[in-house]
PyMOL Python script that loads the backbone (N, CA, C, O; Angstrom):
from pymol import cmd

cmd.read_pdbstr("""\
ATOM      1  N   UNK A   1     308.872 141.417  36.678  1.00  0.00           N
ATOM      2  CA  UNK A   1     308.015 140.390  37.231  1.00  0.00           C
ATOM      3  C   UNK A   1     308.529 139.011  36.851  1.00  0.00           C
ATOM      4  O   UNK A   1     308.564 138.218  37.792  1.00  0.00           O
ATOM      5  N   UNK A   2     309.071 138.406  35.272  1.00  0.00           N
ATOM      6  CA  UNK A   2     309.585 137.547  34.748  1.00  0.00           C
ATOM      7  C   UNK A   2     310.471 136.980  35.615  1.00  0.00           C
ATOM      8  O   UNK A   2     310.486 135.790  35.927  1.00  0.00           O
ATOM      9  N   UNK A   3     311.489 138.153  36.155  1.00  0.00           N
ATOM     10  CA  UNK A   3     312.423 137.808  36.316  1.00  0.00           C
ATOM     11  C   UNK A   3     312.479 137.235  38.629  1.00  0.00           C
ATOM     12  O   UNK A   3     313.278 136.552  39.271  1.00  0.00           O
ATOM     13  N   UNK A   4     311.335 137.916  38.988  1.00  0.00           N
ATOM     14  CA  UNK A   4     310.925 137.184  40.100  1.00  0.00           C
ATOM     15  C   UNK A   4     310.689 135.960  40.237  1.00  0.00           C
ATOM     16  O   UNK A   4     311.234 135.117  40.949  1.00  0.00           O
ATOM     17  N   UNK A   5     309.720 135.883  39.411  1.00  0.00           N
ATOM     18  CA  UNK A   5     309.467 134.327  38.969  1.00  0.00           C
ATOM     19  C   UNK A   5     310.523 133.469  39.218  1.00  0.00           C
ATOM     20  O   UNK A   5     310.721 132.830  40.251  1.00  0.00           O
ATOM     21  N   UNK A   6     311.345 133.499  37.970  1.00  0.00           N
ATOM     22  CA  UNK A   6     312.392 132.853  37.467  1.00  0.00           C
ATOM     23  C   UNK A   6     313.297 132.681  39.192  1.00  0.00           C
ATOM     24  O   UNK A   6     313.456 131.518  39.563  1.00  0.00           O
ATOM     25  N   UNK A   7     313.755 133.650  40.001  1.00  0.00           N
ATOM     26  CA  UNK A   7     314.356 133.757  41.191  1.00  0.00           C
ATOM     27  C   UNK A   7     314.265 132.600  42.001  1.00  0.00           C
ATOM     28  O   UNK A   7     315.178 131.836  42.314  1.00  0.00           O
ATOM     29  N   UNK A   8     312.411 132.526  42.478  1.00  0.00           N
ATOM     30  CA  UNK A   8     311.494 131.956  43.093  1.00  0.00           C
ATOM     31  C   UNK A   8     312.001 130.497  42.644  1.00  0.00           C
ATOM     32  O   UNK A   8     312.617 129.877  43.511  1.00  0.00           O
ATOM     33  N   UNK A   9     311.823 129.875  41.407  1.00  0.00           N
ATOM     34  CA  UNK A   9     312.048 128.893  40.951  1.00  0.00           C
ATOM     35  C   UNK A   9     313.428 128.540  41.117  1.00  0.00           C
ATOM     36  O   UNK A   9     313.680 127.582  41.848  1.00  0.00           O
ATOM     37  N   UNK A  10     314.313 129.128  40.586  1.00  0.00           N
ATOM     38  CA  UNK A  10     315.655 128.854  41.413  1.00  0.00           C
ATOM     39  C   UNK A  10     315.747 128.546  42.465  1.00  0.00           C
ATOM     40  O   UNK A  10     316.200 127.420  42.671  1.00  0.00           O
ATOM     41  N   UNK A  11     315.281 129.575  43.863  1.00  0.00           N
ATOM     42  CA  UNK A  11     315.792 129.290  45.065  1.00  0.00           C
ATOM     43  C   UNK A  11     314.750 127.531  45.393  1.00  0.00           C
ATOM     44  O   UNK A  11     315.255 126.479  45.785  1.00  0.00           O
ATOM     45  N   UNK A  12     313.780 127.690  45.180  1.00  0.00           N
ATOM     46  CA  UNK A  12     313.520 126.047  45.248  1.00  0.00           C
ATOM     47  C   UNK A  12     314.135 125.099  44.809  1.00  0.00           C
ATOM     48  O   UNK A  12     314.264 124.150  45.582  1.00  0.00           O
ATOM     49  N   UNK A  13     314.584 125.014  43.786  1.00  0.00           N
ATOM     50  CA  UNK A  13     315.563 123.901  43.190  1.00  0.00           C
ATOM     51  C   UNK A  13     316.522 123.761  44.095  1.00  0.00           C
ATOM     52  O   UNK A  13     316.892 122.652  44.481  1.00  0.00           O
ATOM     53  N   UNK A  14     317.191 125.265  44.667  1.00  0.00           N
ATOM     54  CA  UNK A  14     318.563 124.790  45.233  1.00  0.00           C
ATOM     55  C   UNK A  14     317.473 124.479  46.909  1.00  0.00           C
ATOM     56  O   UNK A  14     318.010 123.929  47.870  1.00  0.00           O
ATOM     57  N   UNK A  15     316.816 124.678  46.935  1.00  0.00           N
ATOM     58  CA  UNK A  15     316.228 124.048  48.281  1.00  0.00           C
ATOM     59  C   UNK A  15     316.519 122.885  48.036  1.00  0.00           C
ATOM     60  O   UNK A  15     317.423 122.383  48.703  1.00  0.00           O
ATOM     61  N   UNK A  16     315.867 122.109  47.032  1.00  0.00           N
ATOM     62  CA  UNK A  16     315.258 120.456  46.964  1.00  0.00           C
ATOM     63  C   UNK A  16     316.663 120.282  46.618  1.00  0.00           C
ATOM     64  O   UNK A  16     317.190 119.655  47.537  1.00  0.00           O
ATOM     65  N   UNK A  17     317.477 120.549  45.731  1.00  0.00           N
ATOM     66  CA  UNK A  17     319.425 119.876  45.784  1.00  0.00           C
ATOM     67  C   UNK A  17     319.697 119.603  46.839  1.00  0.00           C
ATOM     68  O   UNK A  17     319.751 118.396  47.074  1.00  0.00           O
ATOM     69  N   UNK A  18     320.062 120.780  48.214  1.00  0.00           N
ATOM     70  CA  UNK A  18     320.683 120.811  49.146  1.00  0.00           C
ATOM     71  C   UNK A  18     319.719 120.078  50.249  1.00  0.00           C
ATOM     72  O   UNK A  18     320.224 119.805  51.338  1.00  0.00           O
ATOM     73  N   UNK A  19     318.340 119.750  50.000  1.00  0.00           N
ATOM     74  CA  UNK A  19     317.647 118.567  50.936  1.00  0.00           C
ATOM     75  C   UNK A  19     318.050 117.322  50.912  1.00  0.00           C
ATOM     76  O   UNK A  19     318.213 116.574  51.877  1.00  0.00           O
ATOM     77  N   UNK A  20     318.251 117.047  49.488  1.00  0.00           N
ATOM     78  CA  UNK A  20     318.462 115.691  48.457  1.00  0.00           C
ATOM     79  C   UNK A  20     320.277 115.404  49.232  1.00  0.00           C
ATOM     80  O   UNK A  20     320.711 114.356  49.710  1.00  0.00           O
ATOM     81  N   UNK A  21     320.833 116.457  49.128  1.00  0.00           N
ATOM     82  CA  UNK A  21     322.141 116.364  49.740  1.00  0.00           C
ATOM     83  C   UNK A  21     322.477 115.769  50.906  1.00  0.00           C
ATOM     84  O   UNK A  21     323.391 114.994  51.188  1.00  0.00           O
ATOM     85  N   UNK A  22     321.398 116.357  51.692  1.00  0.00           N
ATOM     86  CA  UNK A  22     321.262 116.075  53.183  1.00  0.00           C
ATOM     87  C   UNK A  22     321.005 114.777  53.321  1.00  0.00           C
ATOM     88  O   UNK A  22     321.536 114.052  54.162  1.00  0.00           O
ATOM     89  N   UNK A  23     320.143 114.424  52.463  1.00  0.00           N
ATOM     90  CA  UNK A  23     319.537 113.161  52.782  1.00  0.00           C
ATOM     91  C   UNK A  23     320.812 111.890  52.130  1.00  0.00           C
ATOM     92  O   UNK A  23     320.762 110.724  52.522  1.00  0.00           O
ATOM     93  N   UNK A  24     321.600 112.244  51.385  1.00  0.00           N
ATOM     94  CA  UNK A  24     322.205 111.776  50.767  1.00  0.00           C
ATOM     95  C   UNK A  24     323.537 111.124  51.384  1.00  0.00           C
ATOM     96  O   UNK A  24     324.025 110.012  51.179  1.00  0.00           O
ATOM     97  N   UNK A  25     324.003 112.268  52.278  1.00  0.00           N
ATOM     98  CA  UNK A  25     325.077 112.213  53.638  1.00  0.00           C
ATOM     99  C   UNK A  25     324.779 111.532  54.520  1.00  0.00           C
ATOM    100  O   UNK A  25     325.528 110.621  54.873  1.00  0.00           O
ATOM    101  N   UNK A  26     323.333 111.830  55.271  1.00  0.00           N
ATOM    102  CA  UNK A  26     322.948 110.855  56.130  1.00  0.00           C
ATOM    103  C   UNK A  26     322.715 109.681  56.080  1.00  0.00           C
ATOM    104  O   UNK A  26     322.701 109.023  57.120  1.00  0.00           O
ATOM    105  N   UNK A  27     322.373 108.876  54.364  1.00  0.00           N
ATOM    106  CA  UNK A  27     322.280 107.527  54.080  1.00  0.00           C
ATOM    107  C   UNK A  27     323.723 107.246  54.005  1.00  0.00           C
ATOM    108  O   UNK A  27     324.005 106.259  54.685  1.00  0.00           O
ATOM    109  N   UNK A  28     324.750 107.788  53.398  1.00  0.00           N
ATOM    110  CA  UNK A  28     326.004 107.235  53.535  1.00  0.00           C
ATOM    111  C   UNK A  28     326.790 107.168  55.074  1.00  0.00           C
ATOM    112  O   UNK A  28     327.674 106.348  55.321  1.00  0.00           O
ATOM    113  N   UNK A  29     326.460 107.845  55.718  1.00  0.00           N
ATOM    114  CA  UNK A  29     327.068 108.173  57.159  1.00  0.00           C
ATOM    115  C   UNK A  29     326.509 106.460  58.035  1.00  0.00           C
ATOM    116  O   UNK A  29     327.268 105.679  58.608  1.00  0.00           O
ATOM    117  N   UNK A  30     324.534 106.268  57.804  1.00  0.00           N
ATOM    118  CA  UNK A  30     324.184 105.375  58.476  1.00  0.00           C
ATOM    119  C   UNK A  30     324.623 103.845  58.022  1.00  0.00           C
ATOM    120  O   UNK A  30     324.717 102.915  58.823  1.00  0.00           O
ATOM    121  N   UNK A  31     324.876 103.739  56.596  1.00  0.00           N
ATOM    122  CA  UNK A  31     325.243 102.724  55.840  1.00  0.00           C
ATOM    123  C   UNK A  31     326.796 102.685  56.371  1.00  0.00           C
ATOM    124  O   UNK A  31     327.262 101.578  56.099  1.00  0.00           O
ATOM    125  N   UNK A  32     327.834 103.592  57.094  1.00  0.00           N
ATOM    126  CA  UNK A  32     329.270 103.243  57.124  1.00  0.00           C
ATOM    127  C   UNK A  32     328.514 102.865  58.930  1.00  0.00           C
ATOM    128  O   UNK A  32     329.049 101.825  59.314  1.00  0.00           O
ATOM    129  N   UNK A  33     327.727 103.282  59.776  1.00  0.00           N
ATOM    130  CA  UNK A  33     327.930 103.157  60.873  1.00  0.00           C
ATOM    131  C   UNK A  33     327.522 101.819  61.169  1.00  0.00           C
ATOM    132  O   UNK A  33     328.076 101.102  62.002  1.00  0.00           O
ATOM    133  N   UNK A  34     325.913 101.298  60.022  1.00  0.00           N
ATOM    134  CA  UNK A  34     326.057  99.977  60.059  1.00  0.00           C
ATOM    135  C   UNK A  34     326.663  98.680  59.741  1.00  0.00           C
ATOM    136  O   UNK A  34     326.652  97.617  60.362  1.00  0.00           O
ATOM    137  N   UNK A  35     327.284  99.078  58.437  1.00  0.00           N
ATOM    138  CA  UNK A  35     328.870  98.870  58.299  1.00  0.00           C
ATOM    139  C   UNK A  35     329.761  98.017  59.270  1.00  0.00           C
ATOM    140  O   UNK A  35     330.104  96.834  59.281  1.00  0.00           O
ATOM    141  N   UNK A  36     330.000  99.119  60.097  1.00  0.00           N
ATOM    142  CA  UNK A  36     331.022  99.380  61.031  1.00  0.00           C
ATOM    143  C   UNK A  36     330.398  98.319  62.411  1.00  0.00           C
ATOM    144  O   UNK A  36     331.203  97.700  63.107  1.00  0.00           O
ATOM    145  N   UNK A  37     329.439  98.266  62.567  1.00  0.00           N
ATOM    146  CA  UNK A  37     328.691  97.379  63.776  1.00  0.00           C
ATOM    147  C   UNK A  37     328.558  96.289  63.626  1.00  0.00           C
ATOM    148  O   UNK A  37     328.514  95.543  64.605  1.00  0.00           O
ATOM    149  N   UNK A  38     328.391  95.582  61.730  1.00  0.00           N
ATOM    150  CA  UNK A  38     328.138  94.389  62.131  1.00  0.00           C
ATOM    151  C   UNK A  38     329.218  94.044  61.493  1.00  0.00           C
ATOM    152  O   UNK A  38     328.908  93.111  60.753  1.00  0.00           O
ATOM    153  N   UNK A  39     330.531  94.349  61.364  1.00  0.00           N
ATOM    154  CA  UNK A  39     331.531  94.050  60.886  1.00  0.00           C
ATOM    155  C   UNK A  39     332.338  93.538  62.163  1.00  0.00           C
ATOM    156  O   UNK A  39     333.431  94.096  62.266  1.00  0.00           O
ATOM    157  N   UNK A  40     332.080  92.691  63.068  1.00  0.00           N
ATOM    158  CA  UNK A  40     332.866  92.117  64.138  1.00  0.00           C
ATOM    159  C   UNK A  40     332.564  92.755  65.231  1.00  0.00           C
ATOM    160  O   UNK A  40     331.496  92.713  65.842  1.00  0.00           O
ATOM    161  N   UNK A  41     334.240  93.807  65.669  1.00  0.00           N
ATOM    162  CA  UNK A  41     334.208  94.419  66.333  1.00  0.00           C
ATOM    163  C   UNK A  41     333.350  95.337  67.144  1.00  0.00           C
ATOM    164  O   UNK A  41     332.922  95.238  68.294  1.00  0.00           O
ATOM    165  N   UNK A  42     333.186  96.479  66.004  1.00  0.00           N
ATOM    166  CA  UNK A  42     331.809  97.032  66.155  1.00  0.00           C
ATOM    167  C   UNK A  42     330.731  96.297  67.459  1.00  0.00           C
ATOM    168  O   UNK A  42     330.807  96.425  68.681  1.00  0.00           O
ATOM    169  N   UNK A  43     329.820  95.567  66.674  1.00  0.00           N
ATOM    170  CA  UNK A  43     329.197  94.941  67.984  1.00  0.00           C
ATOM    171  C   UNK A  43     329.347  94.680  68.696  1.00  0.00           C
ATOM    172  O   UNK A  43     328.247  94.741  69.245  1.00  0.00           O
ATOM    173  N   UNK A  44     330.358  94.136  69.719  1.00  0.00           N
ATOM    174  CA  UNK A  44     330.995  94.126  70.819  1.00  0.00           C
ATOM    175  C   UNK A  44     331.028  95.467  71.492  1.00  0.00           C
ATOM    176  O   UNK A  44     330.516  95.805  72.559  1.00  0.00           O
ATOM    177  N   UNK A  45     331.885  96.295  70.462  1.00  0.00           N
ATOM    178  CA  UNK A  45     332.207  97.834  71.314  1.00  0.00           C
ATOM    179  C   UNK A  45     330.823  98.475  71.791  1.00  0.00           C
ATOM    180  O   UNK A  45     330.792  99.015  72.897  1.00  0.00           O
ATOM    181  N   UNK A  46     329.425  98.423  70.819  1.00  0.00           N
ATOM    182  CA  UNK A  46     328.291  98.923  71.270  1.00  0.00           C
ATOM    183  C   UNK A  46     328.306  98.179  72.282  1.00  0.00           C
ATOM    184  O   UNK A  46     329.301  98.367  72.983  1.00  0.00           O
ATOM    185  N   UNK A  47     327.357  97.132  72.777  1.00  0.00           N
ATOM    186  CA  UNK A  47     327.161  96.252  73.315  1.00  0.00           C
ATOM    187  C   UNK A  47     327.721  96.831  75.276  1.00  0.00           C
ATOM    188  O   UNK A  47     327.065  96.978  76.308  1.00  0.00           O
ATOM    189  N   UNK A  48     329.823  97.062  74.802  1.00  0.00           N
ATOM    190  CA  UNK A  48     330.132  97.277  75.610  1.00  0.00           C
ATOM    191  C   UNK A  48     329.889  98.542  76.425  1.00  0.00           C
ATOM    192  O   UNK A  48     329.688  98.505  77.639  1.00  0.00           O
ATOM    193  N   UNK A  49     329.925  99.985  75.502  1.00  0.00           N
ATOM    194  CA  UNK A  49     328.937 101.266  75.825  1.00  0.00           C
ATOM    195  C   UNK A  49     327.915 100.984  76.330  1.00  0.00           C
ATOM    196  O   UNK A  49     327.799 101.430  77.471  1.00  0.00           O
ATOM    197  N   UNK A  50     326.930 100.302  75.884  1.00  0.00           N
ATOM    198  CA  UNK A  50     325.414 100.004  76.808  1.00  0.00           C
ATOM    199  C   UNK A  50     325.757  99.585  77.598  1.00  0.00           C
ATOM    200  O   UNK A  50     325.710 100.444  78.479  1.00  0.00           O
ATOM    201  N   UNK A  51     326.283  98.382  78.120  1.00  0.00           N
ATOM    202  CA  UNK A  51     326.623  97.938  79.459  1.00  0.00           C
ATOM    203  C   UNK A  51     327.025  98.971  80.135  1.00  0.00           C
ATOM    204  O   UNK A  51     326.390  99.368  81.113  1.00  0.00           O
ATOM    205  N   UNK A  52     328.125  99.548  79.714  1.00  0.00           N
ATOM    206  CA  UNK A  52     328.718 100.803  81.277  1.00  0.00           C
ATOM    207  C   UNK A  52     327.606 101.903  81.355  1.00  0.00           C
ATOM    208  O   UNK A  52     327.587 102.565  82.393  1.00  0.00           O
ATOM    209  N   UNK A  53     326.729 102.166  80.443  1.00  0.00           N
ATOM    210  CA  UNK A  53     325.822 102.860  80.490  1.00  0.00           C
ATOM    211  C   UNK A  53     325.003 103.027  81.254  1.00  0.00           C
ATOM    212  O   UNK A  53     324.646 104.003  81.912  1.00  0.00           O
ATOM    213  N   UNK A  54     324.583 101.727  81.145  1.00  0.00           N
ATOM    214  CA  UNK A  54     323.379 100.980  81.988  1.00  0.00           C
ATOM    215  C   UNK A  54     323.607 101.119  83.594  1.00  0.00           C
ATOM    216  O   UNK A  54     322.852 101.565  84.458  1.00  0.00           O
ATOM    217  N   UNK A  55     325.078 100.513  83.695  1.00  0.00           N
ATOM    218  CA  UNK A  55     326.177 100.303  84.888  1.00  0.00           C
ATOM    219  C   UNK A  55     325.871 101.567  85.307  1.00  0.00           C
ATOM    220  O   UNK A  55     324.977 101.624  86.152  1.00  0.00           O
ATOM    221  N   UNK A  56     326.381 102.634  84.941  1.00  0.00           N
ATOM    222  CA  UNK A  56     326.308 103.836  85.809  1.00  0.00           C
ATOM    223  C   UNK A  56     324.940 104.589  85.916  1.00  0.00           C
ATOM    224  O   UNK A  56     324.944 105.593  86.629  1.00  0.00           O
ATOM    225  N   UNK A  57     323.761 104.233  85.295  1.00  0.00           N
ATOM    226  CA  UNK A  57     322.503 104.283  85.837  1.00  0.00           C
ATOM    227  C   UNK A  57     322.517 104.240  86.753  1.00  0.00           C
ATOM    228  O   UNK A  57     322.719 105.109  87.602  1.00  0.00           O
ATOM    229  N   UNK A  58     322.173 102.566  86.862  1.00  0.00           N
ATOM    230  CA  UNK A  58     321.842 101.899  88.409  1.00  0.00           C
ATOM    231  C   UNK A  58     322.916 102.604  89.439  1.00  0.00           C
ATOM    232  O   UNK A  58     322.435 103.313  90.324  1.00  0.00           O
ATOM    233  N   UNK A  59     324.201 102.464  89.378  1.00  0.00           N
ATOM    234  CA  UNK A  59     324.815 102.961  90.692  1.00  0.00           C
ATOM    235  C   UNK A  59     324.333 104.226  90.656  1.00  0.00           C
ATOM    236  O   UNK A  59     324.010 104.462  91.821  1.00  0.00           O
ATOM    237  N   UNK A  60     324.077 105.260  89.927  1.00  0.00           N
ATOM    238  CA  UNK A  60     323.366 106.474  90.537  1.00  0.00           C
ATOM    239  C   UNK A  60     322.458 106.293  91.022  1.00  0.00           C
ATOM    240  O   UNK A  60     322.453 106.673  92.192  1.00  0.00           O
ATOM    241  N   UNK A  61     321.088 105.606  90.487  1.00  0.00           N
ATOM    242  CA  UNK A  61     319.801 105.474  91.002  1.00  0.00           C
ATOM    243  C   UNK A  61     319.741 104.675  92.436  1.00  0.00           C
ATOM    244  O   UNK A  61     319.100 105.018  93.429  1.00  0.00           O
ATOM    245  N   UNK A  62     320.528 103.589  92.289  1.00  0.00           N
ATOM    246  CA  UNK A  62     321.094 102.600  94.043  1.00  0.00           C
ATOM    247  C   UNK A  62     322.623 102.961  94.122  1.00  0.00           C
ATOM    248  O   UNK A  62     323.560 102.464  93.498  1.00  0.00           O
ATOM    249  N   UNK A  63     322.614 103.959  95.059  1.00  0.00           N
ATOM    250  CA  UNK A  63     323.894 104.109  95.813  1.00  0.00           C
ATOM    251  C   UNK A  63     324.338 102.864  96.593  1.00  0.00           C
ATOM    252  O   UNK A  63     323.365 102.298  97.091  1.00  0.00           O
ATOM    253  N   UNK A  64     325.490 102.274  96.848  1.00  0.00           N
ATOM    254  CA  UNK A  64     325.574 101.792  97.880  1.00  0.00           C
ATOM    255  C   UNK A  64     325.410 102.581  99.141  1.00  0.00           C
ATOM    256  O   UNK A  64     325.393 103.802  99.291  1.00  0.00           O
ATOM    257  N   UNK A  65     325.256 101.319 100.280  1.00  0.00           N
ATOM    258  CA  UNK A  65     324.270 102.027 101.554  1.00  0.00           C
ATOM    259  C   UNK A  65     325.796 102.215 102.568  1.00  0.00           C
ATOM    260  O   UNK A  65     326.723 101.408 102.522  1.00  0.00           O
ATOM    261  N   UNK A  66     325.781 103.062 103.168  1.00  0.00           N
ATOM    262  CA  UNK A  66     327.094 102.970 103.656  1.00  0.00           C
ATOM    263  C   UNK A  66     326.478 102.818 105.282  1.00  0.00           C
ATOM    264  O   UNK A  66     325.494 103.158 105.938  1.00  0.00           O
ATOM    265  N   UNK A  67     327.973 101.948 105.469  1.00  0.00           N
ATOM    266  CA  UNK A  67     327.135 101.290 107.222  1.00  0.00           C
ATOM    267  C   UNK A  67     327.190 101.992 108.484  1.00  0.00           C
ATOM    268  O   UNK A  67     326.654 101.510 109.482  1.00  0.00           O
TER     269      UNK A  67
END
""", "prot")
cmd.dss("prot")
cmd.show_as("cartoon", "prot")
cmd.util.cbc("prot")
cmd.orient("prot")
């Protein structure tokens, strides 16, 4: 029975490590991507993705009308 216990308590710990981990990657990942955006370039290149983005919306949604 002791030794269930003891199991139980383990596998939680390595739950809450490998959450803590997760969370840990994803703050370093968002900190290099914001980083990376307002470091010049970056902003421009987004900026430029949304635009063609946007761009190929509208021409799907308004085709040109052909005569």
């Amino acid at each position: 029975m002791h030794s269930t216990t003891s199991s139980r308590h383990r596998s939680r710990g390595q739950a809450t490590t490998e959450y803590a981990l997760v969370l840990l990657a994803a703050a370093i990942i968002a900190t290099l991507v914001i980083a990376w955006a307002t470091a010049g370039g970056g902003a421009g290149q987004i900026g430029s993705l949304f635009d063609n983005i946007f761009d190929g919306i509208l021409q799907r949604a308004n085709p040109p009308a052909q005569g």
